[in-house]
Backbone as a ProteinNet text record, in pm:
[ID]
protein_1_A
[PRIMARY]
XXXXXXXXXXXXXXXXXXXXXXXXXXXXXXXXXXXXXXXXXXXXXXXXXXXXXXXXXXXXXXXXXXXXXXXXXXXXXXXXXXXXXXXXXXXXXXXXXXXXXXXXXXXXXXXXXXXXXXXXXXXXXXXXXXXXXXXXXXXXXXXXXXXXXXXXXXX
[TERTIARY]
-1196	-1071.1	-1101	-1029.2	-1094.7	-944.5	-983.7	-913.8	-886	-801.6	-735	-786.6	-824.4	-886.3	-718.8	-727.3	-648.4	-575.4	-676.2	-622.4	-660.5	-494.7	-546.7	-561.5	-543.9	-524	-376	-404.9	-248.1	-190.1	-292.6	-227.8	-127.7	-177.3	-119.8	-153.4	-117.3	-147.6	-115.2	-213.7	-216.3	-181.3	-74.1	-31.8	8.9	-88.7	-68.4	-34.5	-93.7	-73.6	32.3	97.4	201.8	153.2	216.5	180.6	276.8	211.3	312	288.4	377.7	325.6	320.9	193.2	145.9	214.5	317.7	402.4	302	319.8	250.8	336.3	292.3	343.8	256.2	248.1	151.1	235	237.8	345.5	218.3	237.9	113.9	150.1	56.9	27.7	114.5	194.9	243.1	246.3	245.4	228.8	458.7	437.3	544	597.3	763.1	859.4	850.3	880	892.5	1046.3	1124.2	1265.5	1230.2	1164.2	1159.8	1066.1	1016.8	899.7	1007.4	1134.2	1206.6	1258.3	1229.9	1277.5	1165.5	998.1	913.9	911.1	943.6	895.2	996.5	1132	1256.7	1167.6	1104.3	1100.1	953.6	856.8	775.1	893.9	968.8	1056.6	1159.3	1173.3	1252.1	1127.5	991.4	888	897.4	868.9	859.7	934.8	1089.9	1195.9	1197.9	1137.5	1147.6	978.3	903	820.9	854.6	935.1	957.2	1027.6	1164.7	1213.1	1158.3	1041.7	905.1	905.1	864	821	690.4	617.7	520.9	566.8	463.1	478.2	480.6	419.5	432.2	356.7	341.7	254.3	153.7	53.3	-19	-34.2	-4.7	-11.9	-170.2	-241.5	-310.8	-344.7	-435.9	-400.1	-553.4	-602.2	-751.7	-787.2	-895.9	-943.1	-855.5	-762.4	-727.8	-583.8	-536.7	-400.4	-301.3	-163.7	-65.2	-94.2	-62.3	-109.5	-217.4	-353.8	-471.8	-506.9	-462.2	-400.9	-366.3	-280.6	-221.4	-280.8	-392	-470.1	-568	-604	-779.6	-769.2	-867.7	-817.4	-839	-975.8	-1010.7	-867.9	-725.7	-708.1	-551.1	-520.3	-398.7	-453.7	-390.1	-358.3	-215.3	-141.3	16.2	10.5	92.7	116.6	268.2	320.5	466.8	438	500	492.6	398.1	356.3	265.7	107.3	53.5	-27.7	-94.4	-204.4	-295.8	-341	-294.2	-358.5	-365.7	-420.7	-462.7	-346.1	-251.4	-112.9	-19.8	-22.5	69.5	48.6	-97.4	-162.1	-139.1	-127.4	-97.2	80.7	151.1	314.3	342	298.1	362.6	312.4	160.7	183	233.2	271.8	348	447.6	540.2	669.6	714.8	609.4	585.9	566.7	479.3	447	584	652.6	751.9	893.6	874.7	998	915.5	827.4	725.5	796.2	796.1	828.2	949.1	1019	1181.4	1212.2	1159	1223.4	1136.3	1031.8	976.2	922.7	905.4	868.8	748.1	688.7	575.4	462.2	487.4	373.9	369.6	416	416.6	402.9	315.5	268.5	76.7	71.7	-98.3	-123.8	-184.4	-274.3	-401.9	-447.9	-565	-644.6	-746.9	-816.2	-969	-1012.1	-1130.2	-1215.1	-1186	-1246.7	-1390.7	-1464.7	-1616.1	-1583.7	-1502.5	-1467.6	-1499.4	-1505.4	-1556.9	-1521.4	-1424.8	-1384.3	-1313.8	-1347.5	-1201.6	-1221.7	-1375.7	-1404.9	-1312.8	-1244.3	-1163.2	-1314.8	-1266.1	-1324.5	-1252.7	-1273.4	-1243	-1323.5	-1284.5	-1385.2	-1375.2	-1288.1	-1258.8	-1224.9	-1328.4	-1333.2	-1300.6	-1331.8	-1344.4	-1209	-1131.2	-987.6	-947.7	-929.1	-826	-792.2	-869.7	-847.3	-846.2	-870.8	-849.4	-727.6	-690.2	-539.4	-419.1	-404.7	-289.7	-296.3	-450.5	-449.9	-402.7	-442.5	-347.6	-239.9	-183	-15.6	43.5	10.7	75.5	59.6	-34.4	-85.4	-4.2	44.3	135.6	306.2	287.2	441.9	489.4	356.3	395.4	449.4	330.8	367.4	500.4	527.9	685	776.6	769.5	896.1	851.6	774.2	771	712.2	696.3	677.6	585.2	450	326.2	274.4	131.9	88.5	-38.3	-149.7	-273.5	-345.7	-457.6	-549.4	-561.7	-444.1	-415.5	-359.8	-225	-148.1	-185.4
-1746.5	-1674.3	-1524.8	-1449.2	-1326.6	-1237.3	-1140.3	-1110.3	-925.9	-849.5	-703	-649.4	-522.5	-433.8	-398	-376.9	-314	-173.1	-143.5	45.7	26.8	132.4	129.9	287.8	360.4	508.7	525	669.7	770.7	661.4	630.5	585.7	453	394.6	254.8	105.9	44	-89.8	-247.5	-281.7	-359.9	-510.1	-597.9	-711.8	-800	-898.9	-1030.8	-940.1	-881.1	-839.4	-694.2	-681.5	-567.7	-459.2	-333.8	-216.6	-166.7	-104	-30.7	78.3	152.8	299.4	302.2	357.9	339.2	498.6	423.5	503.5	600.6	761.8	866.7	962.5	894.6	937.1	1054.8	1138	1221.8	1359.6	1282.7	1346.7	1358.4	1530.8	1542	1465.8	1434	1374.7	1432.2	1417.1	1495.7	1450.7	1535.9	1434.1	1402.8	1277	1264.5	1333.8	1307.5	1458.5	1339.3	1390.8	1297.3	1192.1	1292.2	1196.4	1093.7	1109.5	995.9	890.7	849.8	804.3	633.4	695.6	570.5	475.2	511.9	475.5	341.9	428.8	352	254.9	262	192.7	36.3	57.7	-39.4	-100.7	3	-96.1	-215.4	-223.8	-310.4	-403.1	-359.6	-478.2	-608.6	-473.8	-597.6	-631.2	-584.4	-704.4	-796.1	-787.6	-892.2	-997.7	-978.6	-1046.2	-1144.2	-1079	-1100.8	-1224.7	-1152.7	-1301.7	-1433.8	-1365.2	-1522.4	-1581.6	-1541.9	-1570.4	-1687.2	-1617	-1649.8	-1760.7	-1843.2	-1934.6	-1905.8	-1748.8	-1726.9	-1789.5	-1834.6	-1811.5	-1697	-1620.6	-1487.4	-1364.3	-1249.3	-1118	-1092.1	-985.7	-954.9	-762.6	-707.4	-571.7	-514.7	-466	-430.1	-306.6	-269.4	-102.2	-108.3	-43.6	-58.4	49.7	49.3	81.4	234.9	273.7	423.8	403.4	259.7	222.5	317.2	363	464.6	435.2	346.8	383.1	393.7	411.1	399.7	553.5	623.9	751.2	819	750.8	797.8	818.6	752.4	718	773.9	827.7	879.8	1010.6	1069.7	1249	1308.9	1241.6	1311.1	1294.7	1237.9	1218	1264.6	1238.9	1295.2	1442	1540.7	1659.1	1737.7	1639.4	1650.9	1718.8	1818.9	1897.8	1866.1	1712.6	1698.6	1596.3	1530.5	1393.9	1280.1	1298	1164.2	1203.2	1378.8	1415.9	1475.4	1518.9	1566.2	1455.9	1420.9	1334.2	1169.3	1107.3	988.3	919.8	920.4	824.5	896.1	1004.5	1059.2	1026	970.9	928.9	767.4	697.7	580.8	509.5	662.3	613.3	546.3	565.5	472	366.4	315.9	207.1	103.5	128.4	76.8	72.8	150.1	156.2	43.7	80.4	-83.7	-221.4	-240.4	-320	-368.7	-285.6	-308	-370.4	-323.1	-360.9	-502	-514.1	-657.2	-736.5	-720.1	-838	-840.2	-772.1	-747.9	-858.1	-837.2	-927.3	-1046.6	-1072.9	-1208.3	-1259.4	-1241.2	-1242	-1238.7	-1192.8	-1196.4	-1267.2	-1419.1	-1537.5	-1543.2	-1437.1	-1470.9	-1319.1	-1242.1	-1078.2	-1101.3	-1048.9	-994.7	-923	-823.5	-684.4	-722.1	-622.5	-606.4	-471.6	-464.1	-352.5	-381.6	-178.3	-216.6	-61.1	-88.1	44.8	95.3	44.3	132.2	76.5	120.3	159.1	281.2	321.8	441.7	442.1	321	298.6	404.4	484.8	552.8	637	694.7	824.7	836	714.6	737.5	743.5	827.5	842.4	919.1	875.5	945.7	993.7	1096.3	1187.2	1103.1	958.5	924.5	768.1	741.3	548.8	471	469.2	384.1	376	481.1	556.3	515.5	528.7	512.8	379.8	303.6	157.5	45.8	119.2	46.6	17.5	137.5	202.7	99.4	107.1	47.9	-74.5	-150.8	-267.9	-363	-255.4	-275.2	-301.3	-172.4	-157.1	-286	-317.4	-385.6	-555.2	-593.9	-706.7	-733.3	-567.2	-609.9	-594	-549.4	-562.1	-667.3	-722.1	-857.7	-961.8	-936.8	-1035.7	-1036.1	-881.1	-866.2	-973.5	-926.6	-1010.1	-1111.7	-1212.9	-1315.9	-1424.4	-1344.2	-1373.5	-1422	-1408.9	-1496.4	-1356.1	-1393.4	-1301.9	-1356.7	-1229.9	-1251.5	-1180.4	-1162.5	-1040.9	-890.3	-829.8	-685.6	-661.6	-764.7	-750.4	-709
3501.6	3486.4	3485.8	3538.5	3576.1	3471	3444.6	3313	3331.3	3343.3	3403.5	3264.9	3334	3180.6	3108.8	2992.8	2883.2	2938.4	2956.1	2995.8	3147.3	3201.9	3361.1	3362.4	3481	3541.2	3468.6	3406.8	3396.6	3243	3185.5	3054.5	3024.7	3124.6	3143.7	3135.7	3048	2973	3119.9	3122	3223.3	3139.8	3158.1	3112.2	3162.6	3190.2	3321.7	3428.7	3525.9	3594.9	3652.2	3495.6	3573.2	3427.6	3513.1	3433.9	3333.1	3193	3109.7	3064	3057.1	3046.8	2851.3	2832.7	2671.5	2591	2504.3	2445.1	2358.6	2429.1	2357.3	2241.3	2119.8	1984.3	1941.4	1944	1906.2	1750.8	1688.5	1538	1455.8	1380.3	1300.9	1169.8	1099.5	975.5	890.5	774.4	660.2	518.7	391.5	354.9	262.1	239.9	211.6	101	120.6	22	-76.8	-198.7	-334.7	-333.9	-288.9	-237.2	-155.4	-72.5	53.6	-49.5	-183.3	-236.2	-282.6	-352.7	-366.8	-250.5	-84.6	24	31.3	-13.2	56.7	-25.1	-150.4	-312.5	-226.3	-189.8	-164.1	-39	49.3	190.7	158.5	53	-1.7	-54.3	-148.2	-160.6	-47.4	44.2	137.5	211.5	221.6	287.4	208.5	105.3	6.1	14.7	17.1	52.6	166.5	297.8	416.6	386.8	325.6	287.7	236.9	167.9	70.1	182.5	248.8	372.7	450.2	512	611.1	570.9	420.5	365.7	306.5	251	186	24.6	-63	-164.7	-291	-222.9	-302.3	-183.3	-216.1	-178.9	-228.7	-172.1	-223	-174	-270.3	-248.9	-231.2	-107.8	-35.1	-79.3	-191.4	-245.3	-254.3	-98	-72	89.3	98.5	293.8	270.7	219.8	243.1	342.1	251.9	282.7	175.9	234	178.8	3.8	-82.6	-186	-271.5	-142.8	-217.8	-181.9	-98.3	-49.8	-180	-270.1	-372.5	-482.6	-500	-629.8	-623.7	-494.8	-532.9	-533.6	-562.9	-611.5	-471.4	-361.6	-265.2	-147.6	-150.9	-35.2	-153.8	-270.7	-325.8	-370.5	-303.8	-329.7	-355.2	-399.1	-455.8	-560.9	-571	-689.2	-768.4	-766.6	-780.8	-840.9	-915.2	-1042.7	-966.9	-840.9	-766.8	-786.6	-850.4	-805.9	-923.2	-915.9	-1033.6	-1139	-1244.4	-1344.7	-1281.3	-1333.7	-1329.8	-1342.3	-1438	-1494.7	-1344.6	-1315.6	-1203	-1059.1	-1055.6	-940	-939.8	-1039.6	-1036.8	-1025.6	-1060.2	-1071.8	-936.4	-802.7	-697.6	-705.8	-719.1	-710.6	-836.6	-933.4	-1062.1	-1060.1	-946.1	-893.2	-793.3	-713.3	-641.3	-650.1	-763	-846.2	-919.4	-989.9	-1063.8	-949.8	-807.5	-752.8	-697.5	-652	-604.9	-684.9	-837.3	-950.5	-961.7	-983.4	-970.3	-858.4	-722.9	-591.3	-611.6	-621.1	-602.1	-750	-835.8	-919.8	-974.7	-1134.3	-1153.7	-1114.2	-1112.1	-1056.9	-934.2	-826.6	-742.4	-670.7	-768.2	-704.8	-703.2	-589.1	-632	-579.2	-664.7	-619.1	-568.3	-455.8	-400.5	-436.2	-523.9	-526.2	-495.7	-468.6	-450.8	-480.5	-618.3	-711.1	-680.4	-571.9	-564.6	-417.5	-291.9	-156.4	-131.6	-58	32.4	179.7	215.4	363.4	363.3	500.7	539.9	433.2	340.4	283	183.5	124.6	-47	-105.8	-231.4	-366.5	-414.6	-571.9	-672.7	-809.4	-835.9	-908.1	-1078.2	-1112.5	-1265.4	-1228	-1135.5	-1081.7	-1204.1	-1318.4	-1404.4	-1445	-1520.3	-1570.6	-1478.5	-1338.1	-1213.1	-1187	-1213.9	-1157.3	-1273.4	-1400.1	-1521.2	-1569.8	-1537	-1579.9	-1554.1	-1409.9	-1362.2	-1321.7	-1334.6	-1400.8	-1503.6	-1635.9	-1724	-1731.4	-1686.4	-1653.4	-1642	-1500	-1413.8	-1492	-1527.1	-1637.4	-1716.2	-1822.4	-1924.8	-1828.9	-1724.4	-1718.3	-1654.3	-1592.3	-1542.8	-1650.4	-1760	-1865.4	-1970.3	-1947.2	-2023.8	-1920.2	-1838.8	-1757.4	-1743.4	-1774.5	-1723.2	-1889.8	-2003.1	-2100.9	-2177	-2058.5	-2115.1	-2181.9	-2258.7	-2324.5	-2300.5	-2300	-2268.7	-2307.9	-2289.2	-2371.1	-2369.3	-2299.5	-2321.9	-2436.6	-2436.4	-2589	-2711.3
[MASK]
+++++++++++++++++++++++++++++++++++++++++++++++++++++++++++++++++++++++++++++++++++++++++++++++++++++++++++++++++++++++++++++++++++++++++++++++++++++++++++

């Protein structure tokens, strides 16, 4: 079976045989306004939604590799000077926001976080590893367990 390369001449995507011209997005990076922060917090929730939908049993929030809220948490890549930025508890408010709407739509037994506190993919670090990823561990532990009523060894 003989198989058409990917990329042709003049920026064009070769597919079973016919050509497509490869949509050139070229928008600089920014970083997001604090208003636009409750937009993104809702659009995790209607994935969430749209999972359970699917027929998933629950999510798992991906907060790793130098994905948008691991962006948020590490000191080398958050340089926000607005309630998302500087301290450790301010660096952790999105994803606890997220967290909090995750459980709200699907519920507690049916959220999981992904971390990965000594990463370096994609050049995250942070200057207070231990504090940063302890933290909103916690958090998220006891607020799972408020709403959902079990109690465990943070309490």
């Amino acid at each position: 079976m003989r198989t058409a390369p990917l990329t042709g001449p003049r920026g064009r995507v070769r597919a079973y045989g016919r050509r497509r011209p490869v949509p050139r997005r070229r928008e600089t990076p920014r970083a997001l306004e604090t208003e636009e922060l409750p937009g993104i917090v809702a659009q995790y929730g209607k994935a969430a939604r749209n999972a359970l939908r699917a027929g998933f049993d629950g999510v798992e929030l991906h907060v790793a590799n130098g994905y948008l809220i691991d962006e948020f948490l590490q000191d080398n890549a958050n340089q926000r000077a607005d309630r998302y930025g500087g301290s450790v508890p301010n660096r952790t408010r999105l994803l606890l926001e997220v967290i909090e709407e995750l459980i709200r739509v699907v519920g507690a037994d049916r959220v999981g976080v992904r971390i990965s506190p000594s990463s370096t993919f994609q050049d995250m670090a942070d200057s207070q590893p231990q504090e940063l990823f302890v933290r909103p561990a916690v958090a998220a532990y006891r607020r799972s367990r408020q709403i959902s009523g079990h109690r465990g060894p943070f309490e």
